[in-house]
N, C-alpha and C positions, 0 to 999 in steps of 0.2 A: 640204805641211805644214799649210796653213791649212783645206783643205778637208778631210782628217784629223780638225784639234782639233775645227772646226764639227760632221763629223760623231758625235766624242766627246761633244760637247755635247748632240748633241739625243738621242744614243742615252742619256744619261744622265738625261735628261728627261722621258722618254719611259717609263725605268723608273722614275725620281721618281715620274711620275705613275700607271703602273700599281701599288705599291706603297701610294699614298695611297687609292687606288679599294677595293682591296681592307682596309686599313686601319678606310674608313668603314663598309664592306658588315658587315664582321665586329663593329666598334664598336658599328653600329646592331641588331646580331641576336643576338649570342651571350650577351650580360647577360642576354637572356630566355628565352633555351629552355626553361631548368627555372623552375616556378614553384610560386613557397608555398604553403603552408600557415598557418592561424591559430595561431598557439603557444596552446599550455593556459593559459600565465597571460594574456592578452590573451580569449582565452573567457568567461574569467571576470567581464568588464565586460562582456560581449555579451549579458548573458542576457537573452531575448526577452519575457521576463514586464513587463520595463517598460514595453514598448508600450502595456498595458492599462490604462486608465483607471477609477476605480469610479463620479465623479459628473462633471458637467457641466463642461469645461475653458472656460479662460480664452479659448480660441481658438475662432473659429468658418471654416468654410470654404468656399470654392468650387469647383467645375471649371471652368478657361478651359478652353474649346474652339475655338470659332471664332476665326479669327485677325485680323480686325476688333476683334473684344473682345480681343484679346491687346493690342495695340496700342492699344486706347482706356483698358483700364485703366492700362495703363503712363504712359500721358499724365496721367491723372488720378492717379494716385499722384504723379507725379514732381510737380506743379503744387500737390499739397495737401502739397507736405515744409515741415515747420518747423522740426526744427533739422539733418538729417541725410539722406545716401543712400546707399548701398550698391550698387556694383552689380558684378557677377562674369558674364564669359562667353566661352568659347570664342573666339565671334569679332565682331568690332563692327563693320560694313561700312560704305560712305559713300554709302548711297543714300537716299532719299529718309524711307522710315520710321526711320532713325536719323540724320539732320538732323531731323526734330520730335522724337525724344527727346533729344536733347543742347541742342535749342535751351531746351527746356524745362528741363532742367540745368543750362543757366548762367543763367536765368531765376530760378531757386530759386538759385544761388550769389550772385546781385545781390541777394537779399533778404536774406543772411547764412549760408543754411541751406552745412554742412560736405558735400563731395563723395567719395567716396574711389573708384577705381574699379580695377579690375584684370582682365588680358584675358590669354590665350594668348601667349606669345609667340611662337611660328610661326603660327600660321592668324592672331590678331587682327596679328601686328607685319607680316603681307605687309598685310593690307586696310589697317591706319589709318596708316602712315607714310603711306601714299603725299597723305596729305586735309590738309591745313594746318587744318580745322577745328579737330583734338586737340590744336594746338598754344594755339589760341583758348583752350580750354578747359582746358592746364594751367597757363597764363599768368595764369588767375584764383588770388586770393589762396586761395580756399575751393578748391579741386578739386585731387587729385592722382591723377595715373594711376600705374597701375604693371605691368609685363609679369612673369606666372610663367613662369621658364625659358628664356631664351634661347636658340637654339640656336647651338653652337658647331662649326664646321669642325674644331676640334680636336678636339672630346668627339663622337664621331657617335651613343654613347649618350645622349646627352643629347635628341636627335630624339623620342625614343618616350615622353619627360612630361613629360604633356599635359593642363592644363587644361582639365576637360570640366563646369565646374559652370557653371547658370545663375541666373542670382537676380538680386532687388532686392529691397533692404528700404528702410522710411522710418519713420525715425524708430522708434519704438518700439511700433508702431501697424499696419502694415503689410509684408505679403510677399508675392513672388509668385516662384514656383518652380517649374522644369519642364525640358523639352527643347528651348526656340527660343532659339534664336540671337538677336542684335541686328540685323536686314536684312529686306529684303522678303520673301523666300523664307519668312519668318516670320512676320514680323509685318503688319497691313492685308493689303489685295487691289490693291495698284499694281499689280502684273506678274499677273497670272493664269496665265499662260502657263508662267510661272515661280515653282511655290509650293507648298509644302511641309506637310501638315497634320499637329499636333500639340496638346500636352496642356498644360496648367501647373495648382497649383493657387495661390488665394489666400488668406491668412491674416490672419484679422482679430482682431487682441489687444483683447477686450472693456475689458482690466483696464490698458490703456495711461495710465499717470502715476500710477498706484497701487502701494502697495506689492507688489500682485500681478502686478505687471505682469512679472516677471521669472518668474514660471511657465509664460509665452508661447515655445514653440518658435521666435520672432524672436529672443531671445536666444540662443540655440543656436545660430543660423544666423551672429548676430552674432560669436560666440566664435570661430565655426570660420573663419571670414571676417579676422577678426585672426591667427590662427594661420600661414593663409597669407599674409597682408599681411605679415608679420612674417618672414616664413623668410627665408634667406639667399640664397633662389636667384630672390627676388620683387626687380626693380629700378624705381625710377624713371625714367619714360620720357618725352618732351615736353620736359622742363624746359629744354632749349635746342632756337631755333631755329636750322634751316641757312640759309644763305643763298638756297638755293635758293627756298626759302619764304617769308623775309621780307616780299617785297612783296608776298604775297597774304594775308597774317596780315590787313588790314584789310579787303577784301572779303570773307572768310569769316566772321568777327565779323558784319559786316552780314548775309547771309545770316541767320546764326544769329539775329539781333536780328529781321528783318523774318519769318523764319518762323516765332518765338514770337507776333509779331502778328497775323499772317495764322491762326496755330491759335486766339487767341484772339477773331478774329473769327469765324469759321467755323465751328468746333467748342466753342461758349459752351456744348452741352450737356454736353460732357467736361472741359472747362478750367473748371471751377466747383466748389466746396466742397459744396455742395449736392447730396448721394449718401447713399443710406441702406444703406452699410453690413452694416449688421444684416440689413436685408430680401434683399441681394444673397447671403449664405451660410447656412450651417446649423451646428448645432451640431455638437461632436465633447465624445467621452469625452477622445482623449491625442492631441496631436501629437507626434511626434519625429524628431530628424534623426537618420540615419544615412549616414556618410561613407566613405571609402579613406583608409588613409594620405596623407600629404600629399611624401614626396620622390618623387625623379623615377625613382628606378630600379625594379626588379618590385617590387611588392608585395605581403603577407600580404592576401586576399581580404576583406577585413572585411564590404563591403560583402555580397555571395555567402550569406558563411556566417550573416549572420543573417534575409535572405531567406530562404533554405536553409529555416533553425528555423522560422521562420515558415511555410513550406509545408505541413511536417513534419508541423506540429499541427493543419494544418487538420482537417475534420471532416466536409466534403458537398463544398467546390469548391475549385478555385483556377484563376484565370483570366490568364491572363500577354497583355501585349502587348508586342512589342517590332521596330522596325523590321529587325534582324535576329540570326540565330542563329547564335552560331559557338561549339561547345561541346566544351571535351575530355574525358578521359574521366573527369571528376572532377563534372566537370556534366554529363553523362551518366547518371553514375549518381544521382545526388541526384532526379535529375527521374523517373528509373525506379524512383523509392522511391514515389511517387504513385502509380504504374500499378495498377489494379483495386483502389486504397483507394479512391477517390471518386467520388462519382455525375457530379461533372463534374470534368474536366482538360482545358483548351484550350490552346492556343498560337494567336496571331493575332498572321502577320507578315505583312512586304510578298511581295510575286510579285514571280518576280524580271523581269517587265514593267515594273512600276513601279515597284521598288524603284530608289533613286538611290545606295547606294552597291556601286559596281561587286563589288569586292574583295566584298564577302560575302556579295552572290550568287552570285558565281564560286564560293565554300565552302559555299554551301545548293545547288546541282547537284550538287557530289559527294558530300555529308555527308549527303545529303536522309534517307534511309535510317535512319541513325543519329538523327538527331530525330523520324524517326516508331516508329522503336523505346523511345523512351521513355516511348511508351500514350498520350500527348498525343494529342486530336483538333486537327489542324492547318488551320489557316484559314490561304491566303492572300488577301492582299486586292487590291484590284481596283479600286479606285478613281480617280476622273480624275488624281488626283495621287497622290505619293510619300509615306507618313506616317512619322510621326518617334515619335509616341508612345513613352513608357514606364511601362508600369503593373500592378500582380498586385493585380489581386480574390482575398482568403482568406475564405470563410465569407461572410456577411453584416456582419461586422463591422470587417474590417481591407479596407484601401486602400494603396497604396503606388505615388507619384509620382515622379518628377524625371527627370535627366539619364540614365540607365543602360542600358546597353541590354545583352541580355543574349548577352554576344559578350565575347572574352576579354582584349580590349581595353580593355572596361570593369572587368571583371573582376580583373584583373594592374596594368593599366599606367596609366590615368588618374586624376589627379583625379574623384571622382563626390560627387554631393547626389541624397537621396531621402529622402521625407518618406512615415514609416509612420503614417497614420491610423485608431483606435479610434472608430470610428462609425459607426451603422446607417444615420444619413438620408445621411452623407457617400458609403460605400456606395451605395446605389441610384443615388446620382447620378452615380458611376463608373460602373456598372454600364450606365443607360441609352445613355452616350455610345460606350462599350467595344459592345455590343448595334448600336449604330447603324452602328459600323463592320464589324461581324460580318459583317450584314447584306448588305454591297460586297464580301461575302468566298466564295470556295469554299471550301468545305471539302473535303475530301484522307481517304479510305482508309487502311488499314496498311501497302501496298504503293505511297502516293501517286498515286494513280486520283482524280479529281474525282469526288465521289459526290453534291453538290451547290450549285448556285449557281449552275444554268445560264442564269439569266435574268442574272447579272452577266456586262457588257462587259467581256472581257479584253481591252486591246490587244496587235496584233500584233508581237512582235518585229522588227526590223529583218534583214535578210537575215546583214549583217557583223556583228553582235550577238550572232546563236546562233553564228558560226563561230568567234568570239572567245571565247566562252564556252566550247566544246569546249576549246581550250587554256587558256586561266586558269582555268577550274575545277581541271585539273590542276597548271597550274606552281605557285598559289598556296599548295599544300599546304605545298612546304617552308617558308613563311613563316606560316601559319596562325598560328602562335603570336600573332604581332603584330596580326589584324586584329580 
């Protein structure tokens, strides 16, 4: 009788748990199959004429490129805050380049300046639970962290959003906005071995403590940044320690104390006030942000569709980067509205050698075809590392930066920030850097034939890489929706 009920037990167990499996699979996928559209009255805020600027805006800008300067601006922004910081990212690691930006963060919290910060909660709540430092750091009076989205074993809808904005702002005076992450893989050159090449730009509000000062796309960024500080699905995270952590709460502190010292010994030419600003950027006609919805289930393309308009109207180019491509047939078609309008139409992504995210090159193997039928001349790139970039050259005159890659992921399902810039000198200087990476790039035929770039190093695939790729390029389809 006993070995009976046992075996009732576990045979009941056993479908518990096959029942939950299935449960999460269907949770995590079927909210998304079908995806929006922008409704007419929501269009009607979109209208892409605001981008244009007629005289000299309050803002001036940069391109981060190098990821040395990504990192040293950050240090020097965070170091020059006076009352206020902002900061938003996917994921906040606990390696060495984000120990100097938080030591530098509670550094400005000890001089008064307000902290507010907010991370992912899957990809930032696996990296920073594990670091007693964030604990350091919410235990100050001035700093609050906070995770968008938790995910839930109960909701397995809840998996798929996903905070994908990156930024800092300071104060009312400074931004910086793009696609890296908070870690090495981004920021500095610590790991080489390990690193990632990308884009940001920076914004400098000329008209900072003036009544103009609020004509500065930093208050945009600001607004949209309270919106989701504000939602209901944004929680407070840190404010209690576990015990697990308690007695390292005091060596972490020091850490963070002696590595704000040691940056200020060392790095006196970053960690100083003494920056011009002015001479670092160029003017622009208009900044502006443009966002996704902010809940976590599919959403209405906002983002897409005024890209889209903006392509639309171009007039000689439009030049797209994006680390990868995964398009259905709605972006499909939008992009085969370019075909034989314009003397130039690129696309410049990673090969899928050195592309680092698996999943969407698995889906540019099978999809390849279908992206080169959009009349796009397709580059891929070749580079010692993986790029991150995201960015569309329109005309001479518009720029457009930030987080988004153009993958349906971004598209549908994340959080996203992108900054559309009205200026010609800001232009060129996309353009050069966009140009630079070309350059590491093949370019691809209509039939996907390399027709040129045979002096760029491709490396070689790995043996078990292309045999993996034969099946994930396939099974990935039926989930394509999500990547």
């Amino acid at each position: 009788m006993l070995a009976r009920n046992k075996k009732k037990i576990i045979k009941t167990i056993i479908i518990l748990l096959i029942l939950y499996v299935i449960y999460m699979i269907l949770g995590a996928t079927l909210p998304f199959v079908s995806h929006k559209e922008v409704s007419d009255s929501v269009k009607e805020t979109l209208d892409v004429n605001r981008f244009y600027g007629d005289g000299v805006s309050v803002d001036r800008a940069a391109v981060v490129e190098d990821s040395d300067e990504a990192l040293d601006i950050r240090l020097r922004m965070l170091n020059d805050a006076k009352e206020k910081i902002i900061m938003s990212s996917f994921s906040f690691k606990t390696d060495r380049s984000s120990r100097e930006i938080f030591a530098t963060v509670l550094a400005a919290a000890d001089r008064g300046v307000k902290v507010e910060i907010i991370a992912d909660g899957l990809s930032a709540g696996i990296d920073m639970k594990r670091d007693p430092m964030y604990y350091v750091l919410a235990a100050h009076d001035n700093i609050t962290i906070k995770y968008y989205n938790l995910f839930s074993l109960l909701e397995p809808w809840s998996f798929n959003g996903r905070l994908h904005d990156k930024y800092v702002i300071i104060d009312d005076r400074m931004l910086i906005l793009g696609g890296r992450n908070t870690s090495n893989y981004f920021l500095g050159t610590y790991i080489t071995k390990v690193l990632s090449y990308d884009r940001d730009i920076f914004v400098y509000n000329t008209a900072a403590g003036t009544d103009r000062s609020v004509e500065s796309v930093i208050h945009e960024v600001e607004e949209y940044f309270y919106t989701l500080w504000n939602y209901k699905d944004s929680k407070v995270v840190f404010d209690k320690v576990p015990l697990s952590r308690k007695s390292k709460i005091a060596s972490a502190k020091n850490m963070l104390e002696e590595t704000y010292q040691n940056l200020l010994a060392a790095r006196s030419d970053i960690m100083s006030e003494d920056f011009d600003y002015m001479a670092y950027t160029v003017k622009t006609n208009k900044i502006t942000l443009i966002t996704n919805p902010i809940h976590i289930m599919s959403k209405e393309p906002y983002i897409w569709y005024q890209i889209n308009e903006l392509m639309q109207k171009a007039k000689e180019r439009v030049i797209i980067q994006t680390p990868y491509v995964v398009l259905n047939k709605t972006m499909e078609n939008d992009l085969s509205k370019l075909k034989g309008k314009l003397k130039q139409f690129d696309i410049l992504i990673n090969s899928i050698e050195v592309g680092d995210n698996y999943m969407a090159s698995s889906d540019y193997i099978f999809n390849k075809q279908d992206v080169l039928d959009t009349g796009a001349t397709i580059y891929e790139f070749a580079g010692e590392h993986s790029m991150h970039d995201k960015s569309v050259l329109i005309d001479d005159d518009i720029s457009i930066i930030g987080s988004y890659n153009f993958d349906m992921r971004s598209v549908y399902l994340d959080t996203e920030t992108m900054l559309v810039v009205h200026g010609e000198e800001f232009n060129k200087e996309l353009e050069s850097v966009m140009n630079s990476m070309k350059e590491q790039s093949y370019e691809l035929d209509n039939k996907g034939e390399y027709v040129a770039g045979e002096d760029v190093a491709l490396p070689e695939l790995p043996w078990w890489k292309k045999i993996a790729f034969r099946v994930t390029s396939v099974l990935f389809q039926i989930i394509r929706y999500l990547l």
